[in-house]
C-alpha positions as CSV (number, residue, x, y, z in Angstrom):
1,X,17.4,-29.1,-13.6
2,X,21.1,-28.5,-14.1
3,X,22.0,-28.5,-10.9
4,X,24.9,-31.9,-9.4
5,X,24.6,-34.0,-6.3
6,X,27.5,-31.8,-5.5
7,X,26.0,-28.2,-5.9
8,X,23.2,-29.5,-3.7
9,X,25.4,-30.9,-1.3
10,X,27.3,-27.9,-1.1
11,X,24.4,-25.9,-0.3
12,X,23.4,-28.0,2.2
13,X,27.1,-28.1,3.9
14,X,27.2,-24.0,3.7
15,X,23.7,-23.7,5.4
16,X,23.8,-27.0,7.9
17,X,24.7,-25.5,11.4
18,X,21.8,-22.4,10.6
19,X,19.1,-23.7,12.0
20,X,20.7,-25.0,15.3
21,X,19.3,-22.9,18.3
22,X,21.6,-21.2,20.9
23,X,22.9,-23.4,23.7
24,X,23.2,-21.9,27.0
25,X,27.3,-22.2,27.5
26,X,26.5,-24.4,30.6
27,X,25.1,-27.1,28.4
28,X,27.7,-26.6,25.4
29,X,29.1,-30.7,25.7
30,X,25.2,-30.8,23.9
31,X,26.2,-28.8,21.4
32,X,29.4,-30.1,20.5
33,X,28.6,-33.6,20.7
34,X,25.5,-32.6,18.4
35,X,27.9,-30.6,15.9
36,X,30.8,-33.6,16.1
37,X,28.5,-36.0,13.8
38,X,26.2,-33.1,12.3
39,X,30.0,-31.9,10.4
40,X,31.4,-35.2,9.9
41,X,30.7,-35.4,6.1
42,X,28.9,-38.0,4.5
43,X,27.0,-37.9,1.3
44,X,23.7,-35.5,2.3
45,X,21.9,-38.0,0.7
46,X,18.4,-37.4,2.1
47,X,18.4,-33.1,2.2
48,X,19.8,-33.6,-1.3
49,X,16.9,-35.2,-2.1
50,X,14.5,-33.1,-1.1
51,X,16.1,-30.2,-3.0
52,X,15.9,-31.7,-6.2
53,X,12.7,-32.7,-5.5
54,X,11.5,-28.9,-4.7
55,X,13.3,-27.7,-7.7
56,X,11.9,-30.7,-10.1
57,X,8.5,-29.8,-9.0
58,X,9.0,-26.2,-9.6
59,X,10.0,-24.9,-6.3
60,X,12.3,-22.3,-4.6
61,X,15.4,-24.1,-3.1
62,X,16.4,-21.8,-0.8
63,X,13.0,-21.7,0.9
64,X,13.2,-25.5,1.2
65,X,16.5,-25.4,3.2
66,X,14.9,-25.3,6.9
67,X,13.2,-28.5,5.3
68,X,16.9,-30.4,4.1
69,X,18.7,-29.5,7.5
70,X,16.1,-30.9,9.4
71,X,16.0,-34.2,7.0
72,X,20.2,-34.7,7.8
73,X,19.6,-33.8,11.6
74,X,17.1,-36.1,11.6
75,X,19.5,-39.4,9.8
76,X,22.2,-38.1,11.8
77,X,20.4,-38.5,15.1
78,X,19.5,-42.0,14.0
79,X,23.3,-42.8,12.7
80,X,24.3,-41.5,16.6
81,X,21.5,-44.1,18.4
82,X,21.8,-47.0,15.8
83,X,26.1,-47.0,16.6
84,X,25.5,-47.1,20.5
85,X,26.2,-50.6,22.2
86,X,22.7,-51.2,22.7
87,X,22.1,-51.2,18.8
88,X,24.9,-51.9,16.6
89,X,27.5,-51.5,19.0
90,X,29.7,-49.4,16.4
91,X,33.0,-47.5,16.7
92,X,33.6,-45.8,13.4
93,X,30.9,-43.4,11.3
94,X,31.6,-41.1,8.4
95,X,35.3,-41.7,9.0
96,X,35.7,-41.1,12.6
97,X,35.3,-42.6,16.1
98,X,31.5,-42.9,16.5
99,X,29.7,-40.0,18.8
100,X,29.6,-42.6,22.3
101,X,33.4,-43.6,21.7
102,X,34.3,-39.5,22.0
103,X,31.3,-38.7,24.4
104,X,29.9,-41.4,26.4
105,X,26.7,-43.6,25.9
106,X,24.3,-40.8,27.9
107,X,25.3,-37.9,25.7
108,X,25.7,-39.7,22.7
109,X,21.6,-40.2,23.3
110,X,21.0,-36.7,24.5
111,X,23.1,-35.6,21.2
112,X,20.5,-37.6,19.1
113,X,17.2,-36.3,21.0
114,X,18.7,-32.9,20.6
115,X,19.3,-33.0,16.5
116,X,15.6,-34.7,16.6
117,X,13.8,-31.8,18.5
118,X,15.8,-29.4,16.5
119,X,14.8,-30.6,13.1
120,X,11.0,-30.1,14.4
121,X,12.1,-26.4,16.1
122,X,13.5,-25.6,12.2
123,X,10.7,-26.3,10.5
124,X,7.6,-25.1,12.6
125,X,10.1,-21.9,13.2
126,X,10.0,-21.9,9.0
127,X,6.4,-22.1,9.6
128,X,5.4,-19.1,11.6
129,X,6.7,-16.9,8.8
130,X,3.9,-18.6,6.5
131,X,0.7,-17.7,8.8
132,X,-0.6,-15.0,6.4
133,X,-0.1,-17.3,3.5
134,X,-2.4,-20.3,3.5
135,X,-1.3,-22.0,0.3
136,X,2.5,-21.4,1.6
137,X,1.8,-22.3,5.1
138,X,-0.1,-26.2,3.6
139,X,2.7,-27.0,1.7
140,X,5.4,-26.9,4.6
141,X,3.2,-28.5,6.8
142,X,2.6,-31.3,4.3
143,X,6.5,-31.5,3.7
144,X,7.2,-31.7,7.8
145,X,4.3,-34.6,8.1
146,X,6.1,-36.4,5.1
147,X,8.8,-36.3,7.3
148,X,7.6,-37.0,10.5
149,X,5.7,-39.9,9.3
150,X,9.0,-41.4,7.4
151,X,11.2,-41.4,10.6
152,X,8.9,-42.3,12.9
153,X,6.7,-45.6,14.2
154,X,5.7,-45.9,10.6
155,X,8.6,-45.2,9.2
156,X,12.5,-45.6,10.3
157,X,11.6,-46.6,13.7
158,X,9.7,-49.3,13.2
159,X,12.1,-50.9,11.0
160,X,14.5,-50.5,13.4
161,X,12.5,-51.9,15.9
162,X,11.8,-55.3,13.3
163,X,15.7,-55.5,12.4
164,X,16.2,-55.3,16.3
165,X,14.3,-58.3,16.7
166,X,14.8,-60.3,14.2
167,X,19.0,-60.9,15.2
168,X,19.9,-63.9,15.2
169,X,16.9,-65.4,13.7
170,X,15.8,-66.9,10.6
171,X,14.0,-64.5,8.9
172,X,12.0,-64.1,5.5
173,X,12.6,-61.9,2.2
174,X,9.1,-60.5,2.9
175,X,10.0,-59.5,6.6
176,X,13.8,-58.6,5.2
177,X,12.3,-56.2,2.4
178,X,10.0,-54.9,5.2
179,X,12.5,-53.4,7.6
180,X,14.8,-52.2,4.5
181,X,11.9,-50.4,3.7
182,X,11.2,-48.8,6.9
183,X,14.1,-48.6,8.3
184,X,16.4,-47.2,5.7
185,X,13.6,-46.6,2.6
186,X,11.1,-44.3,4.2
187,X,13.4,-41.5,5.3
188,X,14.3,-41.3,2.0
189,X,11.1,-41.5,0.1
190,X,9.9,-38.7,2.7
191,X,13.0,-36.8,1.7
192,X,11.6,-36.9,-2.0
193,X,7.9,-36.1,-0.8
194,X,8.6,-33.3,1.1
195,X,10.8,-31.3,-1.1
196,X,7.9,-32.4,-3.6
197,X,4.9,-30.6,-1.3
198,X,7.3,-27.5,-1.1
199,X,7.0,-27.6,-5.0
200,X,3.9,-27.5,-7.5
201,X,3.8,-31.1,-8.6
202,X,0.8,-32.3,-10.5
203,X,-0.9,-35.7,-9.4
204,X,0.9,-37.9,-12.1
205,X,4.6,-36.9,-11.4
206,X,3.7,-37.4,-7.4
207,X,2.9,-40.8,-8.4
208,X,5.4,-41.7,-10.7
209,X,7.9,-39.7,-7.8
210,X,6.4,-42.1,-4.9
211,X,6.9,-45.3,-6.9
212,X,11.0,-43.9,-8.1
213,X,11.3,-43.1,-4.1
214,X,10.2,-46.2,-3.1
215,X,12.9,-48.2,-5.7
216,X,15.2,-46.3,-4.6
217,X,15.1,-46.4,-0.8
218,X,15.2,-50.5,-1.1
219,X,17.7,-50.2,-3.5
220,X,19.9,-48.1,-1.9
221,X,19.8,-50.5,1.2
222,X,20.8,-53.5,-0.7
223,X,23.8,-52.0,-2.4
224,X,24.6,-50.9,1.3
225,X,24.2,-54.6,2.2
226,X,26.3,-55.3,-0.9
227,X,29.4,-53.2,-0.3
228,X,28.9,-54.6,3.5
229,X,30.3,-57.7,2.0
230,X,32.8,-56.1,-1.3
231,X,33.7,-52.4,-0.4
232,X,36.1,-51.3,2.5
233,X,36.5,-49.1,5.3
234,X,38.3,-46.5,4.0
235,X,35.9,-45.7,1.0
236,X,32.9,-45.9,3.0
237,X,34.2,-44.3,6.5
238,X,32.4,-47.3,8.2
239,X,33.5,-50.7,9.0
240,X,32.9,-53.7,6.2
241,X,32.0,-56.9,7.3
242,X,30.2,-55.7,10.6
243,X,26.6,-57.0,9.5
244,X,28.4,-60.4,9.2
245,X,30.0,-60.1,12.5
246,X,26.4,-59.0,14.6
247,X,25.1,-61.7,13.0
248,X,22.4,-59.3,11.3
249,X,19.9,-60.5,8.6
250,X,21.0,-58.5,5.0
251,X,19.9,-59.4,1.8
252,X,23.3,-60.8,1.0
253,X,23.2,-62.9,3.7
254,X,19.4,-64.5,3.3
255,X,19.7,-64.5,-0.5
256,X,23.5,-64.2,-1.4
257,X,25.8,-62.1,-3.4
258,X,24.5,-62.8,-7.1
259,X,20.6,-62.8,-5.8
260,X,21.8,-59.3,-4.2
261,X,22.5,-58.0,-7.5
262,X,19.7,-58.9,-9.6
263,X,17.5,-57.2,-6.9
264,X,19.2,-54.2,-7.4
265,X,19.1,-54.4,-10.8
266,X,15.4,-55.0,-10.9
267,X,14.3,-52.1,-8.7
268,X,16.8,-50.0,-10.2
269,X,15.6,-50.8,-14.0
270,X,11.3,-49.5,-11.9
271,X,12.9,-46.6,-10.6
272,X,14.2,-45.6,-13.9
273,X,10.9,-46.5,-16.0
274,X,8.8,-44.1,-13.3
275,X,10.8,-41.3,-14.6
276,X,11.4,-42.0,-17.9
277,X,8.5,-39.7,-19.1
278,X,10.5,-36.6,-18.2
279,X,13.8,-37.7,-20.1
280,X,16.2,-34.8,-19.4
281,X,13.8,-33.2,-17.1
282,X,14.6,-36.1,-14.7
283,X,18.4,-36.7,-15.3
284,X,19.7,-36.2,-11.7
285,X,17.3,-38.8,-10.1
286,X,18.1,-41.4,-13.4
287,X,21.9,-40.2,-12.7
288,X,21.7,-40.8,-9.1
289,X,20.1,-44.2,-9.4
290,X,23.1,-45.4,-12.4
291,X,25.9,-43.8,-10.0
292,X,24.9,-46.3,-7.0
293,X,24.4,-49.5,-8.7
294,X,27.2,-48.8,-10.5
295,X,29.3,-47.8,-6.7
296,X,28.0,-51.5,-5.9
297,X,30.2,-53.3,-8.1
């Protein structure tokens, strides 16, 4: 694999508006609001993932892309609902006034339901062109499970559903470590999975690829909950301090700064001995891992 984050994410960019259908012109507010936060940047993490993960397990990139797209509309829709007022009552995403500020609450939702359904339409469209081809045909419908399943009610959903309700309460690490999981982790560990089924893994580097996925979705979410507290606006195109200020449980707040960093280290340290089989084989995933603890400092 010699491929950067940044190659991938540049294929991603060139090929992200593809697989949005047509909009009749007398619906086109759908469309731009839908296009507004699909081209507002950010880092691609998820469809990035599941191209590496193809390509790591042997398979064609390009022919995973339908898969990618849908991954990023899929975050992006969430990004759109979890900003409105009802949620996290944002104002600033990726650098710029948040989808409701520009739009209004109602489209702002119809945006997000539209990048949903279209992430399904891409990848059953991918699908049809696979009917002659069995073997083909099970591994894309394996990859659009993974990730249905990750952002749905066992999945992203229901850890936004937990986070929801647990405001303003007193909550455990266990409960804490079980909406990070969900709500930010799974989406990400079905990114991996997926772009795995489009590939030809072999039973042991699907496990070891499940257990770096899962270390690296929780991870990720603590050194978001860390540079909550030490990044700034500017770097992140978000505001700081907002979990604080919502009065929303993190695992800075519950266990503090130092505790926050430990964890990290520790899941970072299991994401990195998963891989550690495939040495160089596996350097973007060990690179990408290093690269965000090291962003949380």
């Amino acid at each position: 694999m010699d491929r950067t984050y940044d190659d991938y994410k540049e294929l991603i960019n060139q090929h992200l508006m593809d697989f949005i259908p047509v909009i009749d012109n007398k619906s086109i507010s759908l469309y731009d609001s839908m296009k507004y936060s699909l081209t507002a940047g950010g880092k691609r993490l998820r469809p990035v993932l599941l191209l590496a993960a193809c390509e790591f397990s042997g398979g064609n990139i390009k022919e995973a892309l339908p898969y990618a797209c849908a991954i990023e509309y899929i975050h992006t829709y969430s990004l759109i609902h979890d900003d409105l007022p009802a949620m996290d009552n944002d104002d600033l995403r990726r650098g710029r006034p948040t989808n409701h500020k520009v739009y209004g609450e109602a489209q702002a939702i119809l945006a997000g339901d539209g990048l949903l359904n279209t992430a399904f339409e891409a990848m059953y469209k991918d699908m049809l062109l696979y009917f002659d081809q069995p073997d083909q045909m099970l591994k894309r419908v394996k990859a659009a499970y993974e990730i249905a399943k990750g952002a749905g009610v066992r999945g992203m959903v229901a850890g936004q559903t937990s986070d929801i309700e647990s405001e303003e309460k007193d909550i455990s690490n266990e409960m804490l470590e079980y909406i990070h999981i969900n709500k930010t982790g799974a989406l990400i560990k079905a990114a991996i999975m997926a772009g795995l089924s489009l590939g030809d893994p072999d039973a042991d580097m699907t496990e070891r690829m499940e257990r770096y996925a899962e270390n690296l979705g929780l991870s990720f979410q603590i050194a978001d909950d860390i540079l909550d507290v030490v990044g700034n606006a500017e770097e992140l195109g978000k505001n700081v301090g907002q979990d604080q200020k919502d009065h929303k449980n993190t695992y800075t707040s519950i266990n503090g700064l130092d505790k926050a960093y430990e964890r990290l280290d520790e899941l970072s340290r299991d994401a990195l001995k998963a891989i550690e089989d495939y040495y160089d084989n596996a350097e973007f995933f060990a690179n990408l891992i290093n690269e965000m603890k090291n962003r949380s400092k």
